[in-house]
N, C-alpha and C positions, 0 to 999 in steps of 0.2 A: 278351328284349325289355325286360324294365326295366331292367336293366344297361345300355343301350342309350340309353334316355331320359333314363334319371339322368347319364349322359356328355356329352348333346345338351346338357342344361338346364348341368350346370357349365361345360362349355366358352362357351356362351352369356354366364354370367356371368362371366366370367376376360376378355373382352373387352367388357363394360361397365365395369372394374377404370380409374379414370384413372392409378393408381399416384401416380408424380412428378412425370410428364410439364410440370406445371406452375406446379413447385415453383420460388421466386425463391432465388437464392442468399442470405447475409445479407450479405457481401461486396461486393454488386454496387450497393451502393445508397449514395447521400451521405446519413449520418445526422445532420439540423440538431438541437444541444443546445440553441442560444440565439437569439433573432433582434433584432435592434437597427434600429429605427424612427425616421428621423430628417424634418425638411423643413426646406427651403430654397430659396429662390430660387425660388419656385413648382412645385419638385419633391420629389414621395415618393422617399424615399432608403431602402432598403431593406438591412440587412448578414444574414450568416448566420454562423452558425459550427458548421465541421460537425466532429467526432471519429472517427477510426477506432478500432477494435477493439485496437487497439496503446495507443491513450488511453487506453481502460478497461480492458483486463485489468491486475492490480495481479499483479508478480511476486514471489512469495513468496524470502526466504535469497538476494535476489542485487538488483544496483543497479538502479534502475529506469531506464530508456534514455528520453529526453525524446524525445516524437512528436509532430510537428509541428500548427499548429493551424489547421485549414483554413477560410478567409475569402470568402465571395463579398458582393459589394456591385454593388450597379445603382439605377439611378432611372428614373420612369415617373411617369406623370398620377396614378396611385395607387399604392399600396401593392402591389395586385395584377397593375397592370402591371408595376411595379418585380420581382416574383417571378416574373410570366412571361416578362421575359426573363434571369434566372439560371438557369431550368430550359431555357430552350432553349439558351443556353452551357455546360449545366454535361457532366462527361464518363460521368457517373451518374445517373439516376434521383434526384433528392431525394426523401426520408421526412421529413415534420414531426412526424410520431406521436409523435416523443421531444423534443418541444421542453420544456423545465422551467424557463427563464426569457425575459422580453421586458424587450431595455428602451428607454426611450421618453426622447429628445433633448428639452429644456426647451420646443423652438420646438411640437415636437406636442402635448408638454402644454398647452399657453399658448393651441394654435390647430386642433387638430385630433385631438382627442380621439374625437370622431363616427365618423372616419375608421378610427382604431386598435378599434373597437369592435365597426363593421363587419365590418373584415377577419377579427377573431376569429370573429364570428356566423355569418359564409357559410366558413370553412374546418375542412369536415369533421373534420380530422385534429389539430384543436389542441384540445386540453381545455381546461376552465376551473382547474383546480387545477396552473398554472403560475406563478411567481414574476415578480413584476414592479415593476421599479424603474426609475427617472428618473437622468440626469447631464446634466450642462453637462458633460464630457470630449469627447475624440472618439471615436466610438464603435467606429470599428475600433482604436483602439489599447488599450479598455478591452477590447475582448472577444479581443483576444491575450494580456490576465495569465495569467503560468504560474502553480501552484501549487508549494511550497518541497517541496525532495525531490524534484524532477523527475516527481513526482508528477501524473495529468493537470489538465487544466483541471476537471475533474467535483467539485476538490475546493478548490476557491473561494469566497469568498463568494458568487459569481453565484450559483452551483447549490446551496450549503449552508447557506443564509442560516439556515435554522430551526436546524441545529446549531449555528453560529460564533452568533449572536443568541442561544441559550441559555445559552454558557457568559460571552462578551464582552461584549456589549452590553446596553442597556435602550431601544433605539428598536424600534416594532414590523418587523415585516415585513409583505409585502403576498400574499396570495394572491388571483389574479383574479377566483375567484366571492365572496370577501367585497368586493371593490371592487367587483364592477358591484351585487351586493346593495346596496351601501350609497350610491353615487355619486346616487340620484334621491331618496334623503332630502330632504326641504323644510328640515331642522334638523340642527347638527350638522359634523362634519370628517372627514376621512376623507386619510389619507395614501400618500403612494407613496417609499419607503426612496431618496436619493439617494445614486448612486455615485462616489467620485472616486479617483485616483490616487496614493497614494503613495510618494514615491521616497526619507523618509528616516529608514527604523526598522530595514529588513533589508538583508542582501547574503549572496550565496552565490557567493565568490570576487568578483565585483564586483558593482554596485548591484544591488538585487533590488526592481523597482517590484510594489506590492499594490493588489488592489481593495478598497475600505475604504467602507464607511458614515458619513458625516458630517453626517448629517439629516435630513430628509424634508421633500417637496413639498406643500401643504395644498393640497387640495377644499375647496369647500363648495361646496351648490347646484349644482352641476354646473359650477362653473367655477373655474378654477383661481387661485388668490389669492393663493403665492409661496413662498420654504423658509425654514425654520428651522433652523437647527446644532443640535447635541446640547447645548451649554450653553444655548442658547433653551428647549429642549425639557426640560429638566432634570426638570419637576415632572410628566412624564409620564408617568412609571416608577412612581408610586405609583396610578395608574390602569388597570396593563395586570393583566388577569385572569392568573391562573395562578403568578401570578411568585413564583420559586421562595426569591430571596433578590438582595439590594443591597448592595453597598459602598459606605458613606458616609463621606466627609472633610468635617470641619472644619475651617475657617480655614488656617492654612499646612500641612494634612496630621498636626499634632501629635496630631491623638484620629480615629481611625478605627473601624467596627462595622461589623458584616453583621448586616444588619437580614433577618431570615426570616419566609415568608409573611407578608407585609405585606397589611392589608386596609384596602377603601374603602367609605364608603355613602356616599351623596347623599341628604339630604333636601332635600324643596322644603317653601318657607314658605308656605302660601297670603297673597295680598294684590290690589293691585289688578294686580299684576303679578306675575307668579313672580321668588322667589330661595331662596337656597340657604345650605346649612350643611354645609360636605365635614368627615366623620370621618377621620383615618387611624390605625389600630393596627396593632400591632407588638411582637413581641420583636428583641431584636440582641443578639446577641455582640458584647465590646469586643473587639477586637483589635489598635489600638493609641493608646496614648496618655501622650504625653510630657510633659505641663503637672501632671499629680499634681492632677489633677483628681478632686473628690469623685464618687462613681456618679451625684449627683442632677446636680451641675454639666452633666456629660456630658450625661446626658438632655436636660437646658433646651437645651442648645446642637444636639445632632440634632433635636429639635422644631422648635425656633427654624430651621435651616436646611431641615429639610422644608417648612415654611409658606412661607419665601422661596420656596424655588425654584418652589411651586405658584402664587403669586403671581404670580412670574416670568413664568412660561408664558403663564396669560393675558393679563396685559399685554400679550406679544407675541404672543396670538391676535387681541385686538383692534386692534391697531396694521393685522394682515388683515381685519379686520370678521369676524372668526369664533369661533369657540366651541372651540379648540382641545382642551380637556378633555373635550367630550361632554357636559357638567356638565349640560345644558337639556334633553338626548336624552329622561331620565327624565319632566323634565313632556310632553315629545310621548309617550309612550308612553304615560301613563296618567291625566294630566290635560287632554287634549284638552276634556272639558266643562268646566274650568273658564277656558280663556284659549282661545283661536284661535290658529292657528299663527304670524301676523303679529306678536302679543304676544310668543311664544315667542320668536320669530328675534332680537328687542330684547335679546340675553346681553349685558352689558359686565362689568368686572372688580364695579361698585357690585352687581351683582347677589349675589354671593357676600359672605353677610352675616356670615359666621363659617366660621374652617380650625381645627378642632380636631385635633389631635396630639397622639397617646399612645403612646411607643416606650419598653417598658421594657427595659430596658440589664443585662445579667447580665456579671460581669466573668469568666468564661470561665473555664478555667484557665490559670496560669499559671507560670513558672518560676523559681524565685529565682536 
């Protein structure tokens, strides 16, 4: 008899068992990597770019076989019209779960930013720790760049900004939950990395076009104020935390250094108005220089070019009415009692009442 009941009760549970029955293949579904965000002509314009599994597997001891880069594009009243109907055309299921970069056409920065913000809010399936950057290009032809080596699209600036920005660049990058954190500041800038095209540095048997960074698009107050190139932006690299180390040229390239952990403080002067006195220190490695320049000469001259280019920058934050540096961010954050935010928002370059510069210069070794 209990032999019995004990066979009732498992067969019982062996058909509660759902198994697989409702297991999705990984195959079966369009997996979107990027989405590209445009408007025009009073439509949301919508791109996608989706990768197969042939994209991403990387084959170890043998050539990698270039696998095509899959595009869908549609328009609609919104952004979300625009993607319902790609999912009713499309011949698979879209997944957005794996999206790791958006990038957003100058017209929606300039004009509908609310919109792109939205879309993010109400769709379930997109995280906020996604990459996001701004172009004037077109955007279906930027998000077909291959990567060199036939290697997939996964391995682009699009999607590897935090690595290629580590080792190449000195402009930040954008990740979505530090921009909407920071997009409703009343004080302050806030950027979005710009992408552009170019066709004349590589080739692998004929032209080889790249996705490149050439500047960033400036916030402030929630509205969009215009770009600057990386020569505008020059004095912004001694402001970004963490940074690991800089290559600096002087005048025609003749005296060059790597300047390592480079550090910045802001002081604010109290007055009737807030200003400022930016420090930056520094060690650097020389590593080259061809004028037989004395070690102090050197130094005057990387100081002397530090303080330009910081000067630089903000001249041409304020030419946007902004605060490109963040220089002001400090009195909002801790001197609120002593000026009101109206006072604060008043940054111009007069404001910055001293750039002190201290980079000491060790001449490395070297080889006779």
């Amino acid at each position: 008899m209990r032999n019995r009941i004990s066979f009732i009760i498992v067969t019982s549970l062996i058909f509660l068992l759902t198994g697989c029955f409702g297991a999705k293949e990984i195959e079966g579904e369009t997996y979107v990597t990027a989405m590209g965000l445009d408007y025009e002509e009073g439509n949301f314009k919508v791109y996608i770019q989706g990768l197969s599994f042939g994209n991403i597997a990387k084959q170890e001891a043998a050539a990698v076989e270039q696998q095509p880069i899959l595009i869908g594009e549609a328009k609609g009243e919104t952004f979300t019209a625009a993607l319902g109907v790609l999912e009713q055309m499309t011949d698979m299921p879209i997944n957005y779960g794996h999206i790791q970069t958006i990038i957003l056409s100058k017209s929606v920065m300039k004009e509908k930013m609310e919109d792109v913000m939205g879309l993010i809010k109400h769709s379930p399936l997109l995280r906020y720790n996604f990459y996001l950057f701004g172009t004037d290009e077109n955007l279906k032809s930027l998000m077909q760049m291959e990567s060199f080596f036939n290697f997939p699209q996964l391995y682009t600036v699009i999607h590897r900004s935090d690595k290629i920005i580590q080792y190449n660049y000195v402009l930040p990058n954008m990740i979505y939950n530090r921009f909407i954190s920071q997009y409703f500041r009343p004080v302050g800038t806030i950027f979005i990395p710009s992408l552009t095209i170019d066709k004349n540095h590589f080739s692998e048997k004929k032209e080889k076009p790249t996705s490149v960074i050439n500047g960033e698009y400036v916030f402030s107050r929630q509205q969009f104020r215009g770009w600057l190139s990386k020569d505008e932006l020059s004095g912004l690299k001694w402001f970004k935390k963490g940074i690991q180390g800089v290559t600096l040229r002087v005048g025609t390239e003749n005296v060059s250094v790597r300047v390592k952990n480079p550090k910045i403080k802001i002081m604010v002067l109290k007055g009737k108005t807030p200003s400022y006195k930016v420090v930056v220190k520094g060690d650097a490695v020389l590593t080259q220089e061809r004028k037989k320049l004395k070690l102090k000469e050197v130094e005057n001259e990387i100081n002397k070019k530090i303080k330009k280019d910081i000067l630089h920058t903000i001249k041409k934050g304020q030419l946007l009415e902004t605060d490109v540096l963040n220089i002001s961010e400090k009195s909002y954050k801790y001197y609120l009692n002593h000026w009101n935010i109206d006072t604060i928002k008043r940054f111009n370059e007069d404001s910055v009442k001293q750039i002190q510069v201290m980079i000491r210069v060790d001449p490395g070794n070297t080889k006779n």
